[in-house]
N, C-alpha and C positions, 0 to 999 in steps of 0.2 A: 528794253525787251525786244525792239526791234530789230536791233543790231547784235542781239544775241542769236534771234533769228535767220539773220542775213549772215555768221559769220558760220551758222550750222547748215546752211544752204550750200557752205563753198566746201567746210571739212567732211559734210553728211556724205555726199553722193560720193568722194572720195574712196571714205571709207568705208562705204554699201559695198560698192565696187570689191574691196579686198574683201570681203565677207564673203560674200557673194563666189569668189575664186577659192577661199576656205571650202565653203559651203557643201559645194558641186565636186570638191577635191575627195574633201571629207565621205561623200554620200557617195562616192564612187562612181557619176561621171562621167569624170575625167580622174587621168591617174598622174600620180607624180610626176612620172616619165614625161606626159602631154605638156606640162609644165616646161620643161625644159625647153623641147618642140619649140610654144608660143617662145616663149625667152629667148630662141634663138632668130626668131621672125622677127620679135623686136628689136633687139639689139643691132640684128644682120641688115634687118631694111627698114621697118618702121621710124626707128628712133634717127637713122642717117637720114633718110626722107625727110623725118621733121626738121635736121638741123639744115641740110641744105637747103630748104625753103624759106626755113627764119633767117637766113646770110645772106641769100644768094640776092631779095628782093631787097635789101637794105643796103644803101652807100656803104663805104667803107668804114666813115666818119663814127654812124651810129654803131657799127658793132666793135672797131676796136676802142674800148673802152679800159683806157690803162688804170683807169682809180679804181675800178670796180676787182680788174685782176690781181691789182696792188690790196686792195683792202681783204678782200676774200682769202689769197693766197695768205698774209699775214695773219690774221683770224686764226687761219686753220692752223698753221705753223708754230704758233702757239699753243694753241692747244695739241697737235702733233708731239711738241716738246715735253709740254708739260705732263701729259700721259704718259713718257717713254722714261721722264723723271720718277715720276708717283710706282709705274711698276718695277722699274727695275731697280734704283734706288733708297726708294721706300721699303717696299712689299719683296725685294731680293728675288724675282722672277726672272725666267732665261730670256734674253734678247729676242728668243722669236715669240715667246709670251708675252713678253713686253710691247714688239710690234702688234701683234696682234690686238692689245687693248688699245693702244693710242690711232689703230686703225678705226676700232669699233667709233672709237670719240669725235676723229677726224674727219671721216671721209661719209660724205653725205648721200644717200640716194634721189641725187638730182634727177637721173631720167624717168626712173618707176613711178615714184612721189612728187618727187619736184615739180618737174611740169604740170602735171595737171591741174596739181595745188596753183602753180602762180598763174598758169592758164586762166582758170578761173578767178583767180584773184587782180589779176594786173593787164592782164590780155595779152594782146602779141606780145611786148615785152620779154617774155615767159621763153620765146624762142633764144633771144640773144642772149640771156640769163644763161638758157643752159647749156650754148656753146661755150660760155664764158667759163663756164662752171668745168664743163668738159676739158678744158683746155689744162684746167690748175690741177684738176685731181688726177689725170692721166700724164700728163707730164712732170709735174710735179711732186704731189702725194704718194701716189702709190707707188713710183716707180722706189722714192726715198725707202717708205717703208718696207719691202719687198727685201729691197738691199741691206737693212738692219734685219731683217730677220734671218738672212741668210748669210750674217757675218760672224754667227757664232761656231758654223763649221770653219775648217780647213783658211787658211790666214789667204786673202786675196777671191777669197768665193764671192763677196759680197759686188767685187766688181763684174763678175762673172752674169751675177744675178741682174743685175742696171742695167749692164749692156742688153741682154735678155729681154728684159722688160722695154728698155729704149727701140730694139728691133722689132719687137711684139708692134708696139706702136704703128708704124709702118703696113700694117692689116688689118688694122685696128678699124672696122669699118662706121665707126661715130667720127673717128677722126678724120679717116677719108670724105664723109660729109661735110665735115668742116671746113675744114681745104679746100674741095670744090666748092662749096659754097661762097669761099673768101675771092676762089679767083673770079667765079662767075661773077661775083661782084664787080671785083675791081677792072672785069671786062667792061662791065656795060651793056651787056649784049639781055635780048630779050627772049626768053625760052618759047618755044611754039607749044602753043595751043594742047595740042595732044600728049604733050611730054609733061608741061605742068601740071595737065591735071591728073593724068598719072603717079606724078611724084604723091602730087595732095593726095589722094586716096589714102594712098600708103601711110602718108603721114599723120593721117588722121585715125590710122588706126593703133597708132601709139599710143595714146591717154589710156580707153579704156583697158586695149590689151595688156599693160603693162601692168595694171591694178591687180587687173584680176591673177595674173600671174605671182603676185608679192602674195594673194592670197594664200592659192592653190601651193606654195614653196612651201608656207607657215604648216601645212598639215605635217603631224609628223615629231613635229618639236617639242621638247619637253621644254620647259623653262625654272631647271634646277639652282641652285643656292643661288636664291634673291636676294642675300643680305650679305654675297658677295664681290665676284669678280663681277656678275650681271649689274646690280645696281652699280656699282659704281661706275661699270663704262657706259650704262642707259645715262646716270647723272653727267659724267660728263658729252656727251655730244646732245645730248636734250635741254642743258641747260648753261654748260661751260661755255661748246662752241656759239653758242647764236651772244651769249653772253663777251665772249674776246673778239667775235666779227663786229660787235655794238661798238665796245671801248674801239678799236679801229676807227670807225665812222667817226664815231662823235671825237678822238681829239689826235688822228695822226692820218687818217687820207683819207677825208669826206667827199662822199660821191654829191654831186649836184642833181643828177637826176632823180625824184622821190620814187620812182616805180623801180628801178635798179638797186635805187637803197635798200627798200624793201625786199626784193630778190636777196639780194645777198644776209640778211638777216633772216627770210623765210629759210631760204637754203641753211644755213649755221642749224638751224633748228628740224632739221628733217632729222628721221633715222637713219641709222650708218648704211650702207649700197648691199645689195641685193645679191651680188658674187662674193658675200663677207666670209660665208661659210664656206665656199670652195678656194678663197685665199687663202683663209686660216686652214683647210685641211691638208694640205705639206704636209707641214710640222706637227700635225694630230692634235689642232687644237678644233676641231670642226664642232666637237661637243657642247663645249662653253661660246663658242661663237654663234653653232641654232639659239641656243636659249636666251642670249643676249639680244638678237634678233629678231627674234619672237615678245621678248618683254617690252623694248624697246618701239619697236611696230606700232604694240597696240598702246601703250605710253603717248606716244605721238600725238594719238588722237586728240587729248586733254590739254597738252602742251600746246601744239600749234595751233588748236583753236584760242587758247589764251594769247598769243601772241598775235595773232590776227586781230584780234580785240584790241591788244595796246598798238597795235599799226591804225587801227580805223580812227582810234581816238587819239590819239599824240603823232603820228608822223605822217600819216597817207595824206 
């Protein structure tokens, strides 16, 4: 009973928070549009803030962690494929339909959810996690899928669309966090006083900011045919991916450190990122992508507290 306590202690306040950005969305307020506002203060300064503070104080040693980008990356990639298998050759759905489900499966909302989730779960930690995190699904993930979905126009668009996204990158101000963070590291050098604790502010205003905003986004959304394309991309990234980042761990690139292990298993098991629905809306899939989003969200809840449970008792 304890520990059922203590693991509603960590997804409770999590998930107050996104109600709460529901709530005040819903009662008017704040309006959708302010939504966006916050989300761009996050993404733009909060969320870099946080990543350059989690890099920048840590040796070089502790944050490049190749088993954890090996394992994570492989996880997803799997499940990535296997999604892009099930819609398009199973279910005979168009390439950008199809990216767009194995998006829903694959691609995790680390910054919104993630961290605060592993914040409070694993502590600092939670910082190098999510640069880690950042690293595979921006470089990686998303740039892949972007390019499938934009291969079913015109023969040669699909490279058109990578390059795209590869140059987006380069503005990309999480990832300029990260970077600066790697060199300030591997300078050595010691920030003054007045600078740090400015960054911290900022960075602290990441956790709850970002909750409340995955709220306030949820107003709005319908969550139509449950007993199709929705459950089945909720089932695979709620229960597929944490399930291929596990087999990963356990018998083809096991991470040593138990709080990293963790991360990347809490991560597998979040709900899909929080620009889901303005990826998918291109190609006018924006409709099944809110309600996927919306089910999946509050799904979560259930889910990761279960899996917190089996970290407390079998791995942590």
């Amino acid at each position: 009973m304890n520990s059922t306590f203590e693991i509603l202690g960590i997804t409770g306040p999590i998930y107050l928070a996104i109600v709460l950005g529901y709530f005040f969305t819903r009662r008017g307020v704040f309006a959708r549009a302010d939504m966006q506002v916050f989300g761009k203060f996050t993404i733009n300064l909060a969320l870099p803030a946080l990543l350059f503070n989690a890099l920048s104080q840590r040796s070089i040693g502790e944050i490049l962690n190749a088993q954890y980008l090996l394992a994570y990356a492989l996880g997803s990639i799997a499940v990535l494929l296997g999604g892009l298998f099930w819609a398009r050759k199973v279910q005979g759905h168009t390439l950008s339909y199809s990216s767009m489900m194995a998006m829903g499966m694959s691609c995790p909302n680390s910054g919104f959810v993630g961290y605060p989730i592993m914040l409070l779960t694993l502590g600092p930690v939670a910082g190098v996690a999510l640069a880690l995190n950042m690293v595979v699904e921006n470089l990686l993930l998303i740039p892949l899928l972007l390019a499938v979905a934009d291969s079913q126009g015109q023969p040669g668009q699909w490279k058109q669309a990578l390059l795209q996204t590869l140059k987006g990158l380069v503005k990309n101000p999480m990832i300029i966090g990260i970077v600066a963070g790697f060199l300030f590291s591997l300078s050595g050098a010691q920030m003054p006083a007045p600078f740090a604790r400015t960054i911290n502010l900022f960075a602290q205003a990441s956790a709850a900011l970002s909750l409340f905003v995955i709220g306030g986004s949820l107003v709005g959304l319908k969550a139509g045919g449950l007993k199709g394309t929705v459950s089945q991309i909720a089932f695979g990234k709620l229960f597929l991916h944490p399930l291929a980042v596990w087999v990963v761990l356990m018998w083809m690139v096991p991470i040593a450190d138990p709080a990293l292990r963790s991360a990347a298993l809490l991560t597998g098991a979040l709900p899909m990122l929080g620009i889901y629905t303005i990826l998918s809306q291109r190609h006018g899939h924006n409709a099944i992508s809110a309600a996927t989003l919306l089910v999946t969200t509050v799904v979560s809840f259930f889910t990761l507290s279960g899996l917190l449970w089996v970290l407390q008792h079998h791995l942590l």
